[in-house]
N, C-alpha and C positions, 0 to 999 in steps of 0.2 A: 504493500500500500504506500502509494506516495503523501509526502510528508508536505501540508504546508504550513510554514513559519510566520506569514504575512496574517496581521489579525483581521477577523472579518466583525464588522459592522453587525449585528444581528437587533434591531428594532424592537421593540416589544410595545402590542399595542395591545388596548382593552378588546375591543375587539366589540360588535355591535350587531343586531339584527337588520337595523337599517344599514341595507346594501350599500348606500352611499359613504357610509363609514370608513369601508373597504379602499372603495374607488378613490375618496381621498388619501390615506393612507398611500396608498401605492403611488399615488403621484406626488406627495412630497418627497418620498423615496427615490422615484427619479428625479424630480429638481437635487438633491443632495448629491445624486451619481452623475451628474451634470457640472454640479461645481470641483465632484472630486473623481476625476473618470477611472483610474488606479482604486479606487476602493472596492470592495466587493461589498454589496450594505442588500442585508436580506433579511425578511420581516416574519414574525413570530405573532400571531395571538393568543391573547389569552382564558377569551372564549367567543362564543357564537362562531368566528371566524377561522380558515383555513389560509396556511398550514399554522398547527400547535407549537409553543414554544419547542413542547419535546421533540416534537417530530422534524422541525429544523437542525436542533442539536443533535441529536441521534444522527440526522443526514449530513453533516459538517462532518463530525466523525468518523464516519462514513470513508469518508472523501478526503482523510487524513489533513482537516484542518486539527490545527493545535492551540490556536488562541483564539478566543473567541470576547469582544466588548457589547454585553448586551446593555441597551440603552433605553429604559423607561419611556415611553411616549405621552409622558405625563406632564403636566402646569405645575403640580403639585407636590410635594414628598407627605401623599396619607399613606393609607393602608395599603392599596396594592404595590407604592413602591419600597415599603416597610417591612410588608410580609407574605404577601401574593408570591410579587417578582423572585424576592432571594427561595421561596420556597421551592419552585418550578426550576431557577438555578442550580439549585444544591442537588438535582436530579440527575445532570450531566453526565455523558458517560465519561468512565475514569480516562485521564487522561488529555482531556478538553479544559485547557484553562477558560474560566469564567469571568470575568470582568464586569461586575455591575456599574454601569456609569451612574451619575449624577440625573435627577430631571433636567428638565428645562427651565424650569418659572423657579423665581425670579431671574428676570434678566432685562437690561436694556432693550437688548433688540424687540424682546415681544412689545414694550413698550410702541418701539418705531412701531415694529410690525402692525401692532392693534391701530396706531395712529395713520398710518398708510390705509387700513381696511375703510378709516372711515371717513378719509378723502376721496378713496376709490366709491363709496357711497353715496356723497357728492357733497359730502361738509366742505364748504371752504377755509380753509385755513386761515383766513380773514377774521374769521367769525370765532375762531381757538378763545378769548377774552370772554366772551360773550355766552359761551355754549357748558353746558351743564352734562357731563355723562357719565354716564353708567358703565361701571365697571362690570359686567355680568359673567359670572362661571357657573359650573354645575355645578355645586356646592357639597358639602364632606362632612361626614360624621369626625371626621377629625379635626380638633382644636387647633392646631400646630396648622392645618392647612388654611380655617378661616381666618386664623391669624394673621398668615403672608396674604391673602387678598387685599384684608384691610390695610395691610401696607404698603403694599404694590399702588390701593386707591388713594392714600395717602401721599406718598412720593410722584404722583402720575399727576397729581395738583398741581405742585410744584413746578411743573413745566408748562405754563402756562394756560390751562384750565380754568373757567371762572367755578368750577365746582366736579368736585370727583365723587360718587356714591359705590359702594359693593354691594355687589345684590349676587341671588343664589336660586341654581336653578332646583336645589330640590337639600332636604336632611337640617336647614337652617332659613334665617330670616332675613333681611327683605328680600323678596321676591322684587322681579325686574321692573312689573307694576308698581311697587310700593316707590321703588325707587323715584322710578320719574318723576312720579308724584310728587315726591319729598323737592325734587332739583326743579320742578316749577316753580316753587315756592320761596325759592333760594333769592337772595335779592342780587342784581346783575344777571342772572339766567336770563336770556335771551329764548333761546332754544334748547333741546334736550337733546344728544345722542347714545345710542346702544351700543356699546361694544362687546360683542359675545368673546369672552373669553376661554376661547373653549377650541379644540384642532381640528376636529371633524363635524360632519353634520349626525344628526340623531334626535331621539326620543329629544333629550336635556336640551339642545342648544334649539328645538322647534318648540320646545318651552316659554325659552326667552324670546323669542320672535313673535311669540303671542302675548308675552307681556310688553314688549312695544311699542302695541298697536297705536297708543297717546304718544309716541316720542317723534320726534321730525328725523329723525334720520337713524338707522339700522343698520351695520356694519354686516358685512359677512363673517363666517369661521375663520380662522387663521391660517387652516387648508394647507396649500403649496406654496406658503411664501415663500420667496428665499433667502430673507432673514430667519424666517426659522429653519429652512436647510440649514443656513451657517453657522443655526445656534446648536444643532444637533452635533456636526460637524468638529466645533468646538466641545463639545463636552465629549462626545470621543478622543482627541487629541488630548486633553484632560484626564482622562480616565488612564489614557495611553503613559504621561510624563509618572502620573501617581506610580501604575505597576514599576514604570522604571528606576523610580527610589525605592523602592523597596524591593528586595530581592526574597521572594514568593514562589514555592512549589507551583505546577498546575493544583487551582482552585479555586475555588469562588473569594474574591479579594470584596476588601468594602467597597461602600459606593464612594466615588469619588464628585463632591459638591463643584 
């Protein structure tokens, strides 16, 4: 069996009933093999969807891959990238080092990114002073993840926002209606916009679209941007320098933030 040394990219994504889930998925994946054509970046869910985390790593294996960086397809560090992920991990066959990367969120770019969706919408940037929005995610029975929204809606003020709210699309409170609500209210609001903060389309993020049925403008998913290619991208490379300081059998290493 031939032996390869070069690590492969293995994605990990929640994985959805709604087909378009999928279909996104897979094309950020190619915007990512796009900005890095030498990578090999191959995707894993972790339910509804095919192929299975396992059945990826088992076929690496296979195929005499030896390193492998699986990378959470998450905004978030709750549960699944807490205990789901490294669980499914630790399944590997012997021999297959593992590499759990970092999420994604917190990060600048999604920042941009989110802000780009909601020019591509057709907020004018003119209007940034004036305009009130909604931070919207699918929201988390985890503490630790509604924590970083609220900060993320916090720091996302700061650049020049006449008002930032978090809202949730499901497990906590306000919901994307309530929100807007509140940012009418707000003095200087002008207008309200929606930002789903969220990667795919689905149950949750067709949630928030119906609660901002009152808001003047409504952002798309985060999808195939290619700031979020390059933030994946980056936390691979990441994940990558971590294994290199520390000198580690094949096996599942922590995540590297």
């Amino acid at each position: 069996m031939h032996r390869t040394y070069r690590p492969v990219l293995l994605v990990v994504a929640h994985g959805s009933r709604d087909p378009r889930h999928a279909a996104s998925v897979r094309a950020l994946l190619r915007t990512v093999r796009g900005l890095r054509p030498g990578l090999r970046v191959e995707v894993g869910f972790l339910d509804f969807n095919t192929p299975s985390v396992p059945a990826v790593l088992n076929s690496l294996a296979e195929e005499g891959v030896r390193d492998v960086v699986a990378l959470p397809l998450l905004l978030t560090r709750a549960f699944h990238a807490k205990a789901d992920i490294p669980a499914v991990l630790r399944e590997a066959p012997p021999g297959l080092r593992v590499r759990q990367a970092g999420v994604l969120g917190p990060s600048p770019l999604l920042l941009t990114a989110l802000e780009t969706r909601l020019y591509e919408a057709g907020l004018d940037p003119a209007d940034k002073p004036t305009t009130g929005v909604v931070l919207a995610s699918a929201g988390s029975t985890d503490p630790e993840a509604i924590a970083v929204i609220a900060e993320i809606a916090r720091e996302w003020r700061h650049t020049g926002w006449c008002a930032v709210r978090p809202a949730f699309a499901s497990a906590t409170l306000p919901r994307t209606s309530d929100a807007v609500r509140l940012l009418r209210a707000e003095p200087g609001v002008r207008q309200v916009a929606v930002a789903p903060y969220v990667l795919a389309p689905g149950f949750l993020p067709d949630r928030i679209a119906r609660g901002a049925a009152e808001a003047d403008v409504l952002a798309d998913v985060l999808g195939d941007s290619p700031l979020v290619a390059r933030l994946l991208l980056d936390r691979f490379d990441a994940c990558r320098r971590f294994a290199a300081d520390v000198s580690r059998p094949p096996t599942l290493l922590p995540a590297a933030s």
